[in-house]
mmCIF file of the C-alpha atoms, coordinates in Angstrom:
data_MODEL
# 
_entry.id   MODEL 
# 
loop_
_atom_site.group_PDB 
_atom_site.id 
_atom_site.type_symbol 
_atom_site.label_atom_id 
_atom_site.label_alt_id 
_atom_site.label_comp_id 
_atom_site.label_asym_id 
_atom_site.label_entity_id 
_atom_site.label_seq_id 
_atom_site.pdbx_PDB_ins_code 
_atom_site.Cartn_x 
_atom_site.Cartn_y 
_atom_site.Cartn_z 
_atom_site.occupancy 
_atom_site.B_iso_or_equiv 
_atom_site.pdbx_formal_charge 
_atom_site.auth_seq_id 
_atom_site.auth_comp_id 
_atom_site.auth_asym_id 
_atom_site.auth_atom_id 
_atom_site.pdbx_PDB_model_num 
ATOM 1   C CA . UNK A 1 1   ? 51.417 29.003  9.458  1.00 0.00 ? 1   UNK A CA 1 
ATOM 2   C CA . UNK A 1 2   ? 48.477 27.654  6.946  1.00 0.00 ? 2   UNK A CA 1 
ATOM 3   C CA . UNK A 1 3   ? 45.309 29.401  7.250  1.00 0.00 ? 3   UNK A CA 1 
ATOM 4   C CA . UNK A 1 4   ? 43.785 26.244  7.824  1.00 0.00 ? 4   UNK A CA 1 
ATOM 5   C CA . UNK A 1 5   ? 46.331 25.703  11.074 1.00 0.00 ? 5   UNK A CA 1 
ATOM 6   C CA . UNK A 1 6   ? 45.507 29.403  11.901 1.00 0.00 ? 6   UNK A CA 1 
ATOM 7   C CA . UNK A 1 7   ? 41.701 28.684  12.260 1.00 0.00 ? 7   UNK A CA 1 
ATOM 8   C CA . UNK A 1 8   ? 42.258 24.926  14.115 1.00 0.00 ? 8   UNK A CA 1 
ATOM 9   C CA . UNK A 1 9   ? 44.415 27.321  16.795 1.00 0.00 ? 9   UNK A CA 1 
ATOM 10  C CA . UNK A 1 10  ? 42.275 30.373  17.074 1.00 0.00 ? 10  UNK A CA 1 
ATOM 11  C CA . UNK A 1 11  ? 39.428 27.786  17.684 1.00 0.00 ? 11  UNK A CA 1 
ATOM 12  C CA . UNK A 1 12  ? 41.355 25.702  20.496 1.00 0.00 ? 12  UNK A CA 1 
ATOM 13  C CA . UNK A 1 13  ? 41.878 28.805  22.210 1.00 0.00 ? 13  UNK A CA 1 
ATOM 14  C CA . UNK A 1 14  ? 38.422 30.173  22.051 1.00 0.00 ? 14  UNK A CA 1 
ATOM 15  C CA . UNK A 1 15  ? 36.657 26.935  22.689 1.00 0.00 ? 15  UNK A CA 1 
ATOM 16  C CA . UNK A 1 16  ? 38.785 26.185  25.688 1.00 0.00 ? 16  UNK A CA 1 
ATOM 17  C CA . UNK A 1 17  ? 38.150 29.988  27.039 1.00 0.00 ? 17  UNK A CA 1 
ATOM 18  C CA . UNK A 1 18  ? 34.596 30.320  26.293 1.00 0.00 ? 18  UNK A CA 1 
ATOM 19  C CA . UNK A 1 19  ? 33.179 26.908  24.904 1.00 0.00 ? 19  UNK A CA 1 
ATOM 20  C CA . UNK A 1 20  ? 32.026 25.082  21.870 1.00 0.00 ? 20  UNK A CA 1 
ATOM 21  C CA . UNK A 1 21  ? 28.622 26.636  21.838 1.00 0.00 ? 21  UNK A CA 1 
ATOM 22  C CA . UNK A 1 22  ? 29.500 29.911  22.646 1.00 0.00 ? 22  UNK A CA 1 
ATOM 23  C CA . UNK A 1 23  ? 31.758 30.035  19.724 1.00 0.00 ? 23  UNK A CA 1 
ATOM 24  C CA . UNK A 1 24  ? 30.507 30.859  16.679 1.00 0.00 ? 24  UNK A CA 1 
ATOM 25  C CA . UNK A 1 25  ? 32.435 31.033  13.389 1.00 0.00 ? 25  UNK A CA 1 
ATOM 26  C CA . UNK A 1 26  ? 32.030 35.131  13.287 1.00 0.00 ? 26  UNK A CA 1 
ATOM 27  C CA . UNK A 1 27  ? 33.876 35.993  16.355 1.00 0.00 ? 27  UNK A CA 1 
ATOM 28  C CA . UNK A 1 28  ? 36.182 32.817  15.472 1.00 0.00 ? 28  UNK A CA 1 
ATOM 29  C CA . UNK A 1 29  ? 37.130 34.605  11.637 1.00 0.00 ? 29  UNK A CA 1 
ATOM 30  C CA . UNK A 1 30  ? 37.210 38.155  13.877 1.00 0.00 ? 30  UNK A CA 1 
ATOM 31  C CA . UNK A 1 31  ? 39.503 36.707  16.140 1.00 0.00 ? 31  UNK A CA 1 
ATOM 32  C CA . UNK A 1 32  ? 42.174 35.058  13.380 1.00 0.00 ? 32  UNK A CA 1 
ATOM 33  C CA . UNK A 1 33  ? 41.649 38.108  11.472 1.00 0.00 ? 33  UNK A CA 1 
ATOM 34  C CA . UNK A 1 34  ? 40.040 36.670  8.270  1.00 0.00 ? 34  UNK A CA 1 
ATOM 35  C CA . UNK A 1 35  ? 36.904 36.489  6.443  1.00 0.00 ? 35  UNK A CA 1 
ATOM 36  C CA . UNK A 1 36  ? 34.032 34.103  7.529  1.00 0.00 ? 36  UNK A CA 1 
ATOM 37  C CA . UNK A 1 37  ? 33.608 32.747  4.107  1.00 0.00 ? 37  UNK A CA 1 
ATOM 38  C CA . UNK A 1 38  ? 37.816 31.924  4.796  1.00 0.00 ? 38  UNK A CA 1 
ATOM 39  C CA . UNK A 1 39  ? 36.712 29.468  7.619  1.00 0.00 ? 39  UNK A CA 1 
ATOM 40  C CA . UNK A 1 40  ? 34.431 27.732  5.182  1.00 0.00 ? 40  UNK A CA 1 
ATOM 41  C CA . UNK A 1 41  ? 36.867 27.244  2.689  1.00 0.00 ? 41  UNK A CA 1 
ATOM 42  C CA . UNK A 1 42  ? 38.733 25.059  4.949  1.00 0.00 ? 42  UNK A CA 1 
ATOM 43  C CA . UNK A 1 43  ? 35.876 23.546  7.200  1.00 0.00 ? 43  UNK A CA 1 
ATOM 44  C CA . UNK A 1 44  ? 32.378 23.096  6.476  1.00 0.00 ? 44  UNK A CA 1 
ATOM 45  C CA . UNK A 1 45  ? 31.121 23.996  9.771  1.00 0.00 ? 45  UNK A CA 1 
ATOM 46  C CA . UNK A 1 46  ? 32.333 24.372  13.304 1.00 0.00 ? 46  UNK A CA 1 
ATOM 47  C CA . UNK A 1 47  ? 31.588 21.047  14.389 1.00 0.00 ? 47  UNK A CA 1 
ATOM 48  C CA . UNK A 1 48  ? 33.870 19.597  11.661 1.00 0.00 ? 48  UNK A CA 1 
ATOM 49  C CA . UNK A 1 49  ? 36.993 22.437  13.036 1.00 0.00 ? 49  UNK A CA 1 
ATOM 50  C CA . UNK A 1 50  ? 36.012 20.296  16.418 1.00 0.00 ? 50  UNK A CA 1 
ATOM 51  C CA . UNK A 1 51  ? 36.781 17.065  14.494 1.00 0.00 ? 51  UNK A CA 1 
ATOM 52  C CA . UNK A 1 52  ? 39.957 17.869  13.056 1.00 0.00 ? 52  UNK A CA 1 
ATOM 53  C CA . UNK A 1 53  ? 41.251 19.486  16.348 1.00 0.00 ? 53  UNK A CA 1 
ATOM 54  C CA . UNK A 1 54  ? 40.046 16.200  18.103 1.00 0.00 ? 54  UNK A CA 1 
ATOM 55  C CA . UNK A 1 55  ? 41.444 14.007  15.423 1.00 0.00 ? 55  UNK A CA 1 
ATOM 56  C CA . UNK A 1 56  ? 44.777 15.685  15.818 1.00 0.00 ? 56  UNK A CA 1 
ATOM 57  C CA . UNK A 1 57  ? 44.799 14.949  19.455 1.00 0.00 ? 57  UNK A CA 1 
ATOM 58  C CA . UNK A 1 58  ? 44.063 11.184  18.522 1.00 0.00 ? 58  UNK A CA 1 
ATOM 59  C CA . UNK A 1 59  ? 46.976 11.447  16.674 1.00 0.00 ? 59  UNK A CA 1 
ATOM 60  C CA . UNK A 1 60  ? 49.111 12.914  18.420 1.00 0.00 ? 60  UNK A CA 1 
ATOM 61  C CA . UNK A 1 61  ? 48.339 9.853   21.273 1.00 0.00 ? 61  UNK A CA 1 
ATOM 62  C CA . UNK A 1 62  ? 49.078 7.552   18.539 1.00 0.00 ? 62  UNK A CA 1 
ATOM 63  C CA . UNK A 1 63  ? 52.220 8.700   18.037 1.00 0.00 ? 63  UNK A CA 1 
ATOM 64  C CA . UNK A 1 64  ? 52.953 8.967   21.501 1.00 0.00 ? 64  UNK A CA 1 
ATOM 65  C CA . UNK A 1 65  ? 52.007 5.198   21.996 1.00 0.00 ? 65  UNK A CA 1 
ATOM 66  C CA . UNK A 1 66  ? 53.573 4.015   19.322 1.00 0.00 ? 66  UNK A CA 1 
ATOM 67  C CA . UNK A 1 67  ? 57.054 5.671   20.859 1.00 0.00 ? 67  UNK A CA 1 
ATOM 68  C CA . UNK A 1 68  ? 55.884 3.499   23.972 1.00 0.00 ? 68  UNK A CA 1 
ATOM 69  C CA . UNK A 1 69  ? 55.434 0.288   22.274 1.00 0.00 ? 69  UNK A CA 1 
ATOM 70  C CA . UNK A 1 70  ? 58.752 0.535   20.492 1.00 0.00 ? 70  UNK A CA 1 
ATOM 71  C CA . UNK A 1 71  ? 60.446 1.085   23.701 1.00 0.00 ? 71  UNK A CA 1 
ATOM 72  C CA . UNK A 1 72  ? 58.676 -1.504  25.163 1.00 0.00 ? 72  UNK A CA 1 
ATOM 73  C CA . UNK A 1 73  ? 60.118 -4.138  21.986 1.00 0.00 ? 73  UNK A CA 1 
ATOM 74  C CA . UNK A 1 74  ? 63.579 -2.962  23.306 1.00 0.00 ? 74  UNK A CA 1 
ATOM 75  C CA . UNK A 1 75  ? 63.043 -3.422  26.901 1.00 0.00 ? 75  UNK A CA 1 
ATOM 76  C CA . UNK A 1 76  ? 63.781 0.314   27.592 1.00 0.00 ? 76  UNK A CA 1 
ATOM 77  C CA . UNK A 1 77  ? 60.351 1.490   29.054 1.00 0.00 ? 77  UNK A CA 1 
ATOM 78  C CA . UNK A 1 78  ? 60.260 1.284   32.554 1.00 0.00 ? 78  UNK A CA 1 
ATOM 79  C CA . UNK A 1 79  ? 56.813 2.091   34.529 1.00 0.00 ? 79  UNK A CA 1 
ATOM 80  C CA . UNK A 1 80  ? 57.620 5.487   35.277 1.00 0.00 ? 80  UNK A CA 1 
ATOM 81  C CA . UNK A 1 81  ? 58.598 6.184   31.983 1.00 0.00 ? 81  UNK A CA 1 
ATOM 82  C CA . UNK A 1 82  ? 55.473 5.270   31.011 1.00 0.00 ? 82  UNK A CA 1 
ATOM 83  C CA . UNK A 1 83  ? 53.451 7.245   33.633 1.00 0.00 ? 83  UNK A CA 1 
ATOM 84  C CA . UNK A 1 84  ? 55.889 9.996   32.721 1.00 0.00 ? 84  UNK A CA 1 
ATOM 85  C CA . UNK A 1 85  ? 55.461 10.635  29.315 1.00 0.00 ? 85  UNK A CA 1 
ATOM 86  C CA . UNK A 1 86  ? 51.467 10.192  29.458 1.00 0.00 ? 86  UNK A CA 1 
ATOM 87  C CA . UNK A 1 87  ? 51.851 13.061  32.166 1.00 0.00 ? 87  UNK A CA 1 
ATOM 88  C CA . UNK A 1 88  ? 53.638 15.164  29.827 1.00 0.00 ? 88  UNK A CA 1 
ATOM 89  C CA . UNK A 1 89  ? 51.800 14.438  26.635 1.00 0.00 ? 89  UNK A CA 1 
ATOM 90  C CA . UNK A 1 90  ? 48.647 15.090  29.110 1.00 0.00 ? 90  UNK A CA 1 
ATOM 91  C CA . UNK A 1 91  ? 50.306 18.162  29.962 1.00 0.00 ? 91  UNK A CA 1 
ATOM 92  C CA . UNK A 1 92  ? 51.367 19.439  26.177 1.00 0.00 ? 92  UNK A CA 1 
ATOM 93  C CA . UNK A 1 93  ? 48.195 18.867  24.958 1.00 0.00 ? 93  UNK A CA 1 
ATOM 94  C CA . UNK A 1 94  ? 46.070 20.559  28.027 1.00 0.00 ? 94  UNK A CA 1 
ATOM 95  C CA . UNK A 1 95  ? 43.697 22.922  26.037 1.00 0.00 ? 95  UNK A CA 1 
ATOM 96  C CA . UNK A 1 96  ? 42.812 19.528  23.644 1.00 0.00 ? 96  UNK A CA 1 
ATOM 97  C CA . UNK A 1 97  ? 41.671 17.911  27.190 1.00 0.00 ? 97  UNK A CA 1 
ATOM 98  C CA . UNK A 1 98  ? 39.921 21.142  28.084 1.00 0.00 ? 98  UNK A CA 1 
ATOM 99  C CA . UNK A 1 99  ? 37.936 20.831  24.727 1.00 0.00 ? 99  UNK A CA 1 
ATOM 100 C CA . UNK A 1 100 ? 37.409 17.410  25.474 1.00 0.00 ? 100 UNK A CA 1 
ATOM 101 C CA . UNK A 1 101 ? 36.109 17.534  28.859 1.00 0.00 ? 101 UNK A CA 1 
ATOM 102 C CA . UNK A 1 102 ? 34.185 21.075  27.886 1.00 0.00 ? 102 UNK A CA 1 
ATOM 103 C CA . UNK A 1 103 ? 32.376 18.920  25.154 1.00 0.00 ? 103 UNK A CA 1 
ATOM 104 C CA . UNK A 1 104 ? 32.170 15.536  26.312 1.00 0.00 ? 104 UNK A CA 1 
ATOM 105 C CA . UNK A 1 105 ? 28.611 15.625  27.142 1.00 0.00 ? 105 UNK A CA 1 
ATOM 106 C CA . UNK A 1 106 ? 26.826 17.969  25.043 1.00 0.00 ? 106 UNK A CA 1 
ATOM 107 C CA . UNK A 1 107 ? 28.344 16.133  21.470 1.00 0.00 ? 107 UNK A CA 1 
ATOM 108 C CA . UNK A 1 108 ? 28.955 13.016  20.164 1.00 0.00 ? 108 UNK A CA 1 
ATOM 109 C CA . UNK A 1 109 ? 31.394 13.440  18.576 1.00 0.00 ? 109 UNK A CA 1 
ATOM 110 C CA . UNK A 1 110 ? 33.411 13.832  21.158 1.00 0.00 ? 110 UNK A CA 1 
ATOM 111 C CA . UNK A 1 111 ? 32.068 11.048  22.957 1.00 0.00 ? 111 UNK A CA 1 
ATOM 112 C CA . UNK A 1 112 ? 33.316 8.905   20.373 1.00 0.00 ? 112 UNK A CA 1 
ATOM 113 C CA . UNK A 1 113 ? 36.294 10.707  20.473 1.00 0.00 ? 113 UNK A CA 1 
ATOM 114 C CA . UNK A 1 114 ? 37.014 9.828   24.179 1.00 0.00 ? 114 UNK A CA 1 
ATOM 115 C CA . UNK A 1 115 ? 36.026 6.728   24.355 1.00 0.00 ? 115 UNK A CA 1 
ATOM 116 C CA . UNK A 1 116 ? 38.994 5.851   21.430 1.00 0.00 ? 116 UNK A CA 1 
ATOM 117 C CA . UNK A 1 117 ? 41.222 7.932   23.489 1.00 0.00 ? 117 UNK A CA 1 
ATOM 118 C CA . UNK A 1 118 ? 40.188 6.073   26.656 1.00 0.00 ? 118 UNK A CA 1 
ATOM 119 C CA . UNK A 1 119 ? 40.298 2.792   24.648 1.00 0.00 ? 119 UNK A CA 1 
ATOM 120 C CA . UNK A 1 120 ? 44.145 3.457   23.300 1.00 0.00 ? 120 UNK A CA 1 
ATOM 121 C CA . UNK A 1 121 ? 45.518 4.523   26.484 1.00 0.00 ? 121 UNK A CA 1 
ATOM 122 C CA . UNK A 1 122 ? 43.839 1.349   28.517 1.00 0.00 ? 122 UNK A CA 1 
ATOM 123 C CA . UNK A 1 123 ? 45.167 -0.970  25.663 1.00 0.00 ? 123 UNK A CA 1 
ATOM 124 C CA . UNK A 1 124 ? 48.341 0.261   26.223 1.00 0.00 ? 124 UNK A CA 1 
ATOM 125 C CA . UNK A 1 125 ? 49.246 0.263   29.629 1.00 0.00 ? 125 UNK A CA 1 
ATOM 126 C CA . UNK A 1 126 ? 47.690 -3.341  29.320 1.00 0.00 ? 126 UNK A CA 1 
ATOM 127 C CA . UNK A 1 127 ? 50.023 -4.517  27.122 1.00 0.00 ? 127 UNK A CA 1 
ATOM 128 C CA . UNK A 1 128 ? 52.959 -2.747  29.104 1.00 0.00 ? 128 UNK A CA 1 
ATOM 129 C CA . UNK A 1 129 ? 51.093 -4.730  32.487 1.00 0.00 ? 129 UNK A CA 1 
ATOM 130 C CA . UNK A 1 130 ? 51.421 -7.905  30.264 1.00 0.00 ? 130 UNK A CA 1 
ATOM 131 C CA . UNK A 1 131 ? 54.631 -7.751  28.997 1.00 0.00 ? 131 UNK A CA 1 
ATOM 132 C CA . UNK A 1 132 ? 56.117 -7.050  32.599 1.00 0.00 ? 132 UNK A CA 1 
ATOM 133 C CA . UNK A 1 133 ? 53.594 -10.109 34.578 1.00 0.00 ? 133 UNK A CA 1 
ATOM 134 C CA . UNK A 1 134 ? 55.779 -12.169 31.398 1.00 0.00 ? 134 UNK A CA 1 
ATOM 135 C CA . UNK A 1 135 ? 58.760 -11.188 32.352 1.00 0.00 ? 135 UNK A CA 1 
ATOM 136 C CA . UNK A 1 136 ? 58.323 -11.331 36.331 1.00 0.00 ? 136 UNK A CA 1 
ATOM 137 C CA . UNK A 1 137 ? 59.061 -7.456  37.070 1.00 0.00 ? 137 UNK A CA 1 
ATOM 138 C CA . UNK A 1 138 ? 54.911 -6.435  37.397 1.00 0.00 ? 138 UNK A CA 1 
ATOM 139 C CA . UNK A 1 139 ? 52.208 -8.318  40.082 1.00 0.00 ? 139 UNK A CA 1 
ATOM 140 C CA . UNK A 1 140 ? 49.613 -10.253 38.930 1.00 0.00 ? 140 UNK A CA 1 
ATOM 141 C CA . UNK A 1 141 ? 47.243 -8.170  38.029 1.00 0.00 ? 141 UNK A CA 1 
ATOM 142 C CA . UNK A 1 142 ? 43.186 -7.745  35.580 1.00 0.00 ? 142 UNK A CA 1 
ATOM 143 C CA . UNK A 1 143 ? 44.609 -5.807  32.977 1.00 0.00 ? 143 UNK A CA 1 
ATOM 144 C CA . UNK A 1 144 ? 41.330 -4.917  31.561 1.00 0.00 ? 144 UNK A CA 1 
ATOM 145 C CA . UNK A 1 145 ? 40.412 -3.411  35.482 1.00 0.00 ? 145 UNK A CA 1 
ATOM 146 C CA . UNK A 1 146 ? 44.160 -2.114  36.288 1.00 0.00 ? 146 UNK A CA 1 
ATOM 147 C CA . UNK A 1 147 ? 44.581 -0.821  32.914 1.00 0.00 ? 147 UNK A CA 1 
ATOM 148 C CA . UNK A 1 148 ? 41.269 1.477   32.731 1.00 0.00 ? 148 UNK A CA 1 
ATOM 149 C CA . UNK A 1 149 ? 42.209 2.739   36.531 1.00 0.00 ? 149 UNK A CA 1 
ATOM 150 C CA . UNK A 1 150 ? 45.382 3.910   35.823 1.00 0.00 ? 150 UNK A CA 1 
ATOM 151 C CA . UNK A 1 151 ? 44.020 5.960   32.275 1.00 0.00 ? 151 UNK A CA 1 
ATOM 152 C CA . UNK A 1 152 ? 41.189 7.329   34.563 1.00 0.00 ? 152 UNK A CA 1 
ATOM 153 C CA . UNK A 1 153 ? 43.426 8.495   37.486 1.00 0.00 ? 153 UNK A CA 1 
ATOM 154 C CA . UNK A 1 154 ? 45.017 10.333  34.658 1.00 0.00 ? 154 UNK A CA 1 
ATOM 155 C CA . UNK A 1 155 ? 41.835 11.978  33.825 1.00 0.00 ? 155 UNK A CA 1 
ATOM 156 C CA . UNK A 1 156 ? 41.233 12.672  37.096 1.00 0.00 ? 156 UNK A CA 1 
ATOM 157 C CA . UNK A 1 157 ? 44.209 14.342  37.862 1.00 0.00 ? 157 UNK A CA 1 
ATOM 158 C CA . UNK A 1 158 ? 44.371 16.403  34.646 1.00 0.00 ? 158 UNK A CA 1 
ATOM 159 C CA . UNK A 1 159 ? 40.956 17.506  35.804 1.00 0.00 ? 159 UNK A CA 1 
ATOM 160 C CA . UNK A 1 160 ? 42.581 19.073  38.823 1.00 0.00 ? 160 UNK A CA 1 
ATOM 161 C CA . UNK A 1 161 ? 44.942 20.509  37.173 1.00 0.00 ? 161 UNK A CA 1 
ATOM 162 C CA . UNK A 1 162 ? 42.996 22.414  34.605 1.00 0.00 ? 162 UNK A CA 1 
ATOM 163 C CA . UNK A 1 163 ? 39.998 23.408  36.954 1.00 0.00 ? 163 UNK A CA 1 
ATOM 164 C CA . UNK A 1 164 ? 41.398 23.820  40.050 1.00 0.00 ? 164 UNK A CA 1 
ATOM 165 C CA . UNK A 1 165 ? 45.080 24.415  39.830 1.00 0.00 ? 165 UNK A CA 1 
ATOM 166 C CA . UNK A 1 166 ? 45.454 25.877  43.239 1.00 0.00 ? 166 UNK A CA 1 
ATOM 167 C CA . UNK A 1 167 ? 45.354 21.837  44.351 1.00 0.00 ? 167 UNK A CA 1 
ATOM 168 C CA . UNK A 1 168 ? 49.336 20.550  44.890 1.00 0.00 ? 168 UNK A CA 1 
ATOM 169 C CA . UNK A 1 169 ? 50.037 18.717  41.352 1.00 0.00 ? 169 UNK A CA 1 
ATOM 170 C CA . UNK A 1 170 ? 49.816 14.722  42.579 1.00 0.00 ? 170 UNK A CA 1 
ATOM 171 C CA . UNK A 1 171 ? 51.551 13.473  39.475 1.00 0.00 ? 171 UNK A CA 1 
ATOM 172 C CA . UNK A 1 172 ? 54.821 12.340  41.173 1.00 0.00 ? 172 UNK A CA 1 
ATOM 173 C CA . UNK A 1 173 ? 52.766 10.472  43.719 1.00 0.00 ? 173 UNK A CA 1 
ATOM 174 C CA . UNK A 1 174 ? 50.481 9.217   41.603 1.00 0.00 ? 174 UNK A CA 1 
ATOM 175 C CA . UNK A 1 175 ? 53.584 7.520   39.701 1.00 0.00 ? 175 UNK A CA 1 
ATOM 176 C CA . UNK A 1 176 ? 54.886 6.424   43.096 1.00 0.00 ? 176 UNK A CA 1 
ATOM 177 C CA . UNK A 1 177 ? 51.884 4.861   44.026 1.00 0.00 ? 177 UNK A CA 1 
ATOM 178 C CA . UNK A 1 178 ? 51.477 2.768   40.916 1.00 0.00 ? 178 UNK A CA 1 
ATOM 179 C CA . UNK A 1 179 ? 55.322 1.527   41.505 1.00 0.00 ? 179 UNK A CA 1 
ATOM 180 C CA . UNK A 1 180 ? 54.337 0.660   44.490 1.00 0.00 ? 180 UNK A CA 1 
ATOM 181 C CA . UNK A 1 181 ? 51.320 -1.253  43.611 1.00 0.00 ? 181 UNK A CA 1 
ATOM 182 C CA . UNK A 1 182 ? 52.510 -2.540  40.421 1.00 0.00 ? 182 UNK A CA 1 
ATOM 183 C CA . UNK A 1 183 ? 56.067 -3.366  40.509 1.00 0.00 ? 183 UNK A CA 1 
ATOM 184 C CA . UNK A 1 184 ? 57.830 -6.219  42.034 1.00 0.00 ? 184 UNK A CA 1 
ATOM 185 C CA . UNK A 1 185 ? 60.696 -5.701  44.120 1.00 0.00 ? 185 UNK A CA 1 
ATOM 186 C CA . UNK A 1 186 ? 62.870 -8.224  41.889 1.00 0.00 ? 186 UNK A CA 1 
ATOM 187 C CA . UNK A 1 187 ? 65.855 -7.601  44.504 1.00 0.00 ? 187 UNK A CA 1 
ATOM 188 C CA . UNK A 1 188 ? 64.372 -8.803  47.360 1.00 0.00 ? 188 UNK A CA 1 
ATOM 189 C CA . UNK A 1 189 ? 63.886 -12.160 45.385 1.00 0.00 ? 189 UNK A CA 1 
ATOM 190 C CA . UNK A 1 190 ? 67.240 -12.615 44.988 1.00 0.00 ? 190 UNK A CA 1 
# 
């Protein structure tokens, strides 16, 4: 491992135990077991380690829709599949939404950060709604409305999960409900 990816994980851990402010880059170089003046080799501060881990979560979601929206061009992405895999990647990359929601309204930067990561994941599940109202297998729906409720139920329930884990994981039902709500029962057409 890079001393640079060293630092951007011995920060993700420490922010999402004990916060961004709280932080600082002394106990951060104590903890990875390197020099302060190491840590400002690679970053110039600790708000700019925060941008790169939060730029690495926007890519990682832009990877993950981009794996959506091919399967989508092939006709191979069903609903759930699509609830599924946001679940998981929501799941993988836990202590990024820990950092996200820990920081959300003390910096910009992560406001910003959010609201692209809010923007992405509503633009996609829109264009999923669309393509399926198209093709007859999804109810009429507002995208724009149904698309930022199901990306916020996400948040919601990843909230739950990180802060109060003794709650029953919804995610199953969650992905039932929005079948249920969403998809069109193309057999009983027929």
């Amino acid at each position: 491992m890079s001393t640079k990816d060293l630092i951007l994980l011995t920060a993700k851990d420490m922010i999402s135990e004990v916060g961004f402010h709280k932080m600082t880059t002394s106990n951060l170089a104590r903890r990875a077991d390197i020099s302060e003046g190491t840590i400002y080799r690679h970053f110039e501060s600790k708000e700019d380690i925060l941008q790169h881990i939060l730029d690495t979560f926007d890519q990682k979601y832009q990877t993950l829709a981009e794996q959506c929206r091919a399967r989508m061009d092939k006709g191979t992405l069903s609903l759930e599949d699509l609830l599924g895999s946001h679940f998981e990647f929501l799941e993988v990359n836990a202590a990024d939404i820990k950092i996200v929601l820990g920081t959300y309204s003390i910096l910009e930067l992560t406001r910003r950060s959010m609201s692209r990561f809010i923007e992405r994941m509503r633009g996609l599940f829109e264009e999923f709604l669309a393509r399926g109202i198209r093709q007859g297998t999804i109810r009429e729906v507002p995208l724009g409305d149904t698309g930022m409720i199901i990306a916020n139920m996400f948040f919601g329930l990843m909230r739950i999960k990180l802060y109060w884990p003794e709650i029953a994981d919804f995610s199953k039902e969650a992905v039932e409900f929005c079948r249920r709500s969403l998809v069109l029962d193309t057999e009983a057409k027929q």
